[in-house]
C-alpha positions, 0 to 999 in steps of 0.5 A: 500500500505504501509503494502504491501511495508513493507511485500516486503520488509521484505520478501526481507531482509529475502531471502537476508539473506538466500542466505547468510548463504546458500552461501558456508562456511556459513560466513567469519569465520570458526564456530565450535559447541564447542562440539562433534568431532573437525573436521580437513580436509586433501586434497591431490592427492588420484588419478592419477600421485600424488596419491603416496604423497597424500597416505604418507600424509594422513597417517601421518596426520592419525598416528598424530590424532590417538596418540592424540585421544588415549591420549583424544583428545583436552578438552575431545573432538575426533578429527575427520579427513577426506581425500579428493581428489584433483586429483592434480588438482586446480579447483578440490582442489578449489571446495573442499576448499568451501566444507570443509567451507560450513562443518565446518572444522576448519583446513586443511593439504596438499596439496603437490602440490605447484599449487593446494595450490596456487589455493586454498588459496584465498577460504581458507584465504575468509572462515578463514581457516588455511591450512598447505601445504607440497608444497614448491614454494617460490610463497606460502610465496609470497601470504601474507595470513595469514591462509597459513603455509608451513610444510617444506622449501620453495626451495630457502632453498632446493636449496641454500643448494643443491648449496652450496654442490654441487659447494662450496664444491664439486668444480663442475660447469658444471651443467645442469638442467631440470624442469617442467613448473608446479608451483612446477618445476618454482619454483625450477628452478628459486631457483636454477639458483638464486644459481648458478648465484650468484656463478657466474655460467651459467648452460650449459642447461636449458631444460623445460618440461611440468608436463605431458610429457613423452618423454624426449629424445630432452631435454635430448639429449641437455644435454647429447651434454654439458657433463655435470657432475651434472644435477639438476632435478626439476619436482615431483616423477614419472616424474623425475624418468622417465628423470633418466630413460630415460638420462641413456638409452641415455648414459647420466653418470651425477649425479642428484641432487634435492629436496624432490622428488628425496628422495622419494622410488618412484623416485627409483623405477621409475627411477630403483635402479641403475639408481638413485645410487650416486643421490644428495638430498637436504632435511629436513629429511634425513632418519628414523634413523636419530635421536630418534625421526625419529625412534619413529615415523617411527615405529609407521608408520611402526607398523600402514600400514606395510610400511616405513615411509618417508619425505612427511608422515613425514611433514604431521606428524609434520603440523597436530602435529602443528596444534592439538597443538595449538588448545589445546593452543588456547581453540580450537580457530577457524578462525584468532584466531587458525591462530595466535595461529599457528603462536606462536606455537614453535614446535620440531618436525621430520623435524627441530625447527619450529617457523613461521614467517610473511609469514608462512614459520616456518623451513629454514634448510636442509641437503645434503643426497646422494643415496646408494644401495637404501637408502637415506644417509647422504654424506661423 
């Protein structure tokens, strides 16, 4: 009976131990074979109504391996990186977090969409693998992981200096505003009005709307009933464009103003060139002319997929640039190690001087650019 007990017992611990090496990621901490390809992950809306900000990151994540891998790679070793999509979507990307640990990824870049990161950071900082986000909520920062890095500003940042321009220096203070209801949109909102109501401003209308919405027409005809003279936008590319779009068709003659997606080509052309001219931006790169580095790097994206290079291939660029220095720096340290290495990473790149702090936010500037005849420029 005693030699019975002990074989079930053996038996047990051995299937217990399995179960736990079958569980996704394998354990707590990331593991990397310390030779063959360094294996680096890049999670973005390849589909649906994002598709266009997965597209311009994944390819400058890609420009950013390839210029190591022709150099040499880190220690001799090839940098391996696969894109993956999350179709914009939590559950999505949270399944492919465990995918990318149960194979042994040691870094991850993207998302851009704020709701997804936030989803996934939980199964990222449990699996120990350091992820740097395009998203820009100030609920990231908020999280307290210490595997989560953004590759831009939050938007308090964005906002701030979009307020700053708009009623410091330009004297405008009948503003309205309209966002969505997404983690992108709250936190946009929320950074913005936190502007405005510290400049003792009240917006004449504050319109929500939902990330799938459509028809604008009731919280544009809102707006258009206050006259107001600026109105700030925050929801992503596509959906802004179709509220420019619409509020002209209304006979709504305000500037817009807004954050990264109102820099990006598909908000153009969603909206329609002429709908979007004199349209406010408040954004970290500016343009591809806007300095030596800017130039180099958009021709080399222009060189690699025949299209031009803008703000969201740009932070990609910058992340996976951060991330491949310090694995160099770190010996190719996985798990907490290559996320402390990350953050002492001092990094000067296309975006601004990075330099991470506690809550993994490492750039805290912006500029004010203005649209004309279609192109993104510095204002006056």
């Amino acid at each position: 009976m005693r030699a019975t007990r002990a074989l079930l017992s053996a038996a047990l611990a051995a299937l217990l131990a399995t179960a736990a090496c079958g569980a996704p990621g394998g354990s707590s901490k990331t593991k990397d074979s310390g030779s063959g390809p360094i294996k680096i992950a890049v999670i973005d809306a390849q589909s649906g109504q994002l598709s266009s900000l997965g597209a311009w990151e994944s390819k400058g994540a890609k420009l950013a391996v390839n210029e190591w891998n022709a150099k040499g790679g880190i220690n001799g070793r090839k940098i391996k990186l696969d894109v993956f999509d999350d179709q914009g979507d939590p559950t999505t990307g949270t399944n492919l977090a465990r995918k990318i640990a149960s194979e042994h990824y040691v870094a991850m870049i993207g998302t851009a969409e704020s709701a997804v990161t936030l989803a996934m950071a939980p199964t990222l900082k449990q699996f120990q693998i350091p992820n740097i986000t395009s998203g820009q909520s100030p609920a990231m920062p908020k999280l307290g992981s210490a595997f989560l890095f953004l590759n831009g500003p939050t938007s308090t940042t964005y906002d701030e200096t979009l307020a700053k321009y708009v009623v410091d220096t330009k004297g405008i203070k009948k503003i309205a505003m309209i966002t969505n209801n997404g983690s992108y949109g709250k936190g946009e909102h929320d950074a913005f009005l936190a502007s405005l109501s510290k400049r003792g401003i009240k917006p004449l209308a504050d319109q929500v709307v939902t990330t799938d919405q459509k028809d604008f027409s009731a919280a544009l005809t809102a707006i258009r009933s206050k006259n107001p003279q600026v109105v700030f936008l925050g929801a992503e590319e596509v959906e802004s464009g179709l509220i420019v779009k619409q509020a002209r068709d209304l006979g709504i003659k305000a500037t817009f103003a807004g954050a990264a997606p109102q820099g990006t080509p598909v908000f153009a052309s969603t909206a329609g060139a002429a709908n979007v001219e004199g349209t406010i931006v408040s954004t970290p790169y500016l343009s591809n002319d806007a300095s030596p580095a800017a130039q180099t790097f958009a021709a080399a994206y222009k060189a690699a997929y025949g299209q031009d290079a803008e703000l969201h291939g740009a932070k990609a660029y910058d992340g996976t640039n951060i991330v491949l220095t310090a694995l160099k720096n770190s010996g190719v340290a996985t798990g907490s190690k290559l996320a402390e290495a990350i953050r002492s990473t001092k990094y000067t790149g296309l975006l601004g001087n990075f330099a991470y702090d506690q809550t993994g936010v490492g750039i805290f500037a912006t500029q004010i650019g203005t649209i004309k005849s279609g192109k993104l420029v510095a204002v006056s």
